[in-house]
C-alpha positions in Angstrom: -14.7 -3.9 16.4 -16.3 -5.1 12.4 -13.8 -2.2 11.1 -10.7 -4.1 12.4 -12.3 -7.3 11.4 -12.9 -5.9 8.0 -9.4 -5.0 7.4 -7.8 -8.1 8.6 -9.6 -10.1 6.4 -8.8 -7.7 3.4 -5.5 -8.0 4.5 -5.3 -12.0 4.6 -7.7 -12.0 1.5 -4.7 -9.7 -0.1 -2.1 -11.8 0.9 -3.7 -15.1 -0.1 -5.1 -13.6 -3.5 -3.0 -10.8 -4.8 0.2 -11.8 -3.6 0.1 -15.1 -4.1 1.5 -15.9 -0.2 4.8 -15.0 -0.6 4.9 -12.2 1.4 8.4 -11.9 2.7 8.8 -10.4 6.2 11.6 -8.2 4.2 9.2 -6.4 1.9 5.7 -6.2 5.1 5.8 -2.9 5.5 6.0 -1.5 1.5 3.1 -4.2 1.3 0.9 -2.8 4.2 1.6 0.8 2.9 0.0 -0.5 -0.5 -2.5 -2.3 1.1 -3.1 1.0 3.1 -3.1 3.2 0.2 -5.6 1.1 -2.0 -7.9 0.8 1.3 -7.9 4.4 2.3 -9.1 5.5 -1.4 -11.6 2.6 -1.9 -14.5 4.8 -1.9 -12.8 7.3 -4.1 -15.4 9.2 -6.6 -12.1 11.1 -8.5 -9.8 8.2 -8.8 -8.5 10.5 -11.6 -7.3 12.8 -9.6 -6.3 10.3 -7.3 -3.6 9.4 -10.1 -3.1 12.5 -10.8 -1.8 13.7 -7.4 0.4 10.4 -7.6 1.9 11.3 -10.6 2.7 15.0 -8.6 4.1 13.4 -5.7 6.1 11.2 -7.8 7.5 14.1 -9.4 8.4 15.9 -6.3 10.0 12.9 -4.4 13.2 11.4 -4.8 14.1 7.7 -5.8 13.7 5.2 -3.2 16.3 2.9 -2.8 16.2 -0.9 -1.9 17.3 -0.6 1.5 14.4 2.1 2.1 12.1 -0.4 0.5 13.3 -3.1 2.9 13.9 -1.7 6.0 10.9 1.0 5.8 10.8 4.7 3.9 11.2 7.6 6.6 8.5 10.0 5.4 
């Protein structure tokens, strides 16, 4: 189990670090998308493209309202 290991400590080293400890139960799930995101294309040798595609999908998809932010994004 070191890979679940390894993320929960990126997660609480996240937590502690980036966001300063105030995560707010309101807002967990937009941060452990992010988290999720940033982990999944760690090892990334085109992070160009990698903006790149974000910039398409951004294009492509909708606003996203507060409540959606809050409560969780159906994708």
């Amino acid at each position: 189990m070191p890979g679940v290991h390894r993320v929960a400590s990126l997660l609480k080293r996240w937590i502690l670090g980036t966001r300063q400890r105030s995560v707010t139960s309101d807002h967990l799930q937009a941060y452990l998308e992010a988290l999720t995101f940033r982990f999944n294309r760690r090892t990334s040798a085109s992070r160009g493209f990698v903006f790149r595609r974000l910039l398409e999908q951004n294009a492509v998809t909708g606003p996203v309202t507060e409540a959606q932010v809050i409560h969780g994004y159906n994708w």
